[in-house]
N, C-alpha and C positions, 0 to 999 in steps of 0.2 A: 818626210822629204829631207833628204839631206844636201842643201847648197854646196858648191865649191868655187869661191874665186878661181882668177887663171892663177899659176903657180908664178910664186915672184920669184926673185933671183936667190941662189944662193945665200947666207948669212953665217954667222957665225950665232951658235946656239947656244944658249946661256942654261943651264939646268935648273940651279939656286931659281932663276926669276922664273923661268914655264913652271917648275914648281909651287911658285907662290904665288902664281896667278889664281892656282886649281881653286875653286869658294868665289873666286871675287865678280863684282859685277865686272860687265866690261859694254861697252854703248856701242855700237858698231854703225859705220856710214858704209855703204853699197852704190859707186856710180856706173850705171852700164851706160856704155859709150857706144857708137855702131862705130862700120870698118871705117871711116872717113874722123872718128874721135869727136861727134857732135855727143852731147847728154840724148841719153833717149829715157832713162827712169833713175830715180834715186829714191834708196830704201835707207830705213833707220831703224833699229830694232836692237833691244838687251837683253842682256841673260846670263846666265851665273857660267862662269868656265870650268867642262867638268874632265878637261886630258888638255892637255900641251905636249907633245910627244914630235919631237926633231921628225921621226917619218910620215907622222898623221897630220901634225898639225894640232891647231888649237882647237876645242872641240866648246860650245858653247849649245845651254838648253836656254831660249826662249823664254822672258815672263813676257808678263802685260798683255799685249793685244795678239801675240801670235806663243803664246803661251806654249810649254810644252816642242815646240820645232826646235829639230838639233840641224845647228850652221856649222860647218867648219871652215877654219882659214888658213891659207897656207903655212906653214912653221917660219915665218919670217918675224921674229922678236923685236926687230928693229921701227914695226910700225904698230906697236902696243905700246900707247903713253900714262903715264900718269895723269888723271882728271883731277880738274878746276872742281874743289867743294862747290857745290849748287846745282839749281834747277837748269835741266837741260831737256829744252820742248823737243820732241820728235817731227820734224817737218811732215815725213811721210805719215804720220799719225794722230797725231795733236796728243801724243803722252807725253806725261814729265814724268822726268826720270831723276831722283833727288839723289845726289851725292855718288857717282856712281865712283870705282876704284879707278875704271881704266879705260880708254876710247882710242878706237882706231878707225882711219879711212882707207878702202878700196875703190882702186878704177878697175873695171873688166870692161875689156876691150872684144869687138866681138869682130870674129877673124874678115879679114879682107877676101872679098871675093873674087 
């Protein structure tokens, strides 16, 4: 299965840094909103980043509990941070995730009817 957020806005793409993402962990937050922007699910899940590519996007393989599933996220560099060393519980899961490189959150919004 391959996921895809909605696509964010334009950015400017950094090379140097999607390239030295590629190996690193990265923790990922997922909030689907419905068309009115209430929370309807919120997912959490890590994995090793194996492409950051300006047209594809960030390309990430899955450990832990969903092991092995490739997620991608839109090529917006702007919302890949650098993580806090330490334990980081997975709400959606109840995994710890130790010391991970790098954490991002998404909203998708799910279109207006």
């Amino acid at each position: 299965m391959n996921d895809r957020p909605t696509e964010a806005p334009p950015s400017s793409w950094d090379e140097k840094f999607a390239a030295d993402l590629v190996g690193k962990t990265l923790l990922v937050g997922v909030t689907y909103l419905d068309a009115g922007g209430s929370p309807v699910e919120q997912v959490q899940f890590h994995g090793i980043v194996v492409g950051a590519d300006r047209g594809c996007g960030v390309t990430i393989i899955c450990q832990g509990e969903q092991v092995g599933r490739r997620f991608t996220l839109p090529p917006h560099l702007e919302a890949i941070e650098p993580a806090e060393p330490g334990e980081y519980r997975l709400r959606s899961t109840g995994e710890v995730v130790i010391d991970p490189d790098f954490t991002t959150s998404w909203n998708v919004h799910s279109p207006k009817s």
